[in-house]
C-alpha positions as CSV (number, residue, x, y, z in Angstrom):
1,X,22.3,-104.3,24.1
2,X,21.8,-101.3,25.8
3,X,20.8,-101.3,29.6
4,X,16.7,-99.3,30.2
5,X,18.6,-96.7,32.0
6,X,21.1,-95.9,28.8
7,X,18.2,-96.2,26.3
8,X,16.5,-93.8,27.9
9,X,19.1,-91.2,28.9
10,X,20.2,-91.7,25.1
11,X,17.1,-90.5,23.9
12,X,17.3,-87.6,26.4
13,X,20.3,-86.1,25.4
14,X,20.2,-85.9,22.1
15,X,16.7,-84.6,21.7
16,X,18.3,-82.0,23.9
17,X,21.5,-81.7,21.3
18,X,19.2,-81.2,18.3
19,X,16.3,-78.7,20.1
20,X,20.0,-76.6,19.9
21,X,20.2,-77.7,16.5
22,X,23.5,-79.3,16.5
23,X,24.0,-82.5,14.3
24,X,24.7,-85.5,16.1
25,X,27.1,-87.5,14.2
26,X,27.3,-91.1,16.2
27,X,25.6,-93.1,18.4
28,X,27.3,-96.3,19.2
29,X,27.3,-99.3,22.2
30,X,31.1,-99.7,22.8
31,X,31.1,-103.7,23.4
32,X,34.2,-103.4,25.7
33,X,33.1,-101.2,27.7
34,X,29.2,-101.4,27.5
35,X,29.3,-97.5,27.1
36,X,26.8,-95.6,24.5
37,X,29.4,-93.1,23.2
38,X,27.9,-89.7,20.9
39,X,29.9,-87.3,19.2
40,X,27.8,-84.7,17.7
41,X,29.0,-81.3,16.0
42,X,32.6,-83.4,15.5
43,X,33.8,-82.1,18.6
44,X,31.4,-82.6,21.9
45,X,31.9,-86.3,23.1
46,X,29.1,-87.6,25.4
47,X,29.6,-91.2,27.0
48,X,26.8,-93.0,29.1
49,X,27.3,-95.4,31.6
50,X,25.3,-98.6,31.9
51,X,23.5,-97.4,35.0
52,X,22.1,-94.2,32.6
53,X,24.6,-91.8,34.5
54,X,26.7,-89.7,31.8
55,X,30.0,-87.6,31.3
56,X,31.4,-85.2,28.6
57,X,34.9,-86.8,27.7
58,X,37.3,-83.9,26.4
59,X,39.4,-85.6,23.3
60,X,42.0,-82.9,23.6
């Protein structure tokens, strides 16, 4: 389960992704790691931490 912090900080940034209308296309809890991880528009990567601070990850 998801920490309060990551919930909320979740729900943050992707209203803010789709106000810009860009399509988010996964939301996941990686287990290992207990990071939420989006990808939206295919290509931005968006990982937050359990204590609600986040980072773009570049896949390149």
């Amino acid at each position: 389960m998801p920490t309060t912090e990551q919930t909320l900080r979740c729900f943050q940034i992707c209203q803010n992704l789709t106000k810009m209308y860009l399509s988010i296309d996964l939301v996941s809890l990686d287990h290992r790691t207990g990071n939420i991880v989006i990808i939206a528009v295919r290509e931005t990567v968006i990982e937050i931490y359990p204590n609600g601070n986040w980072r773009f990850i570049n896949e390149k």
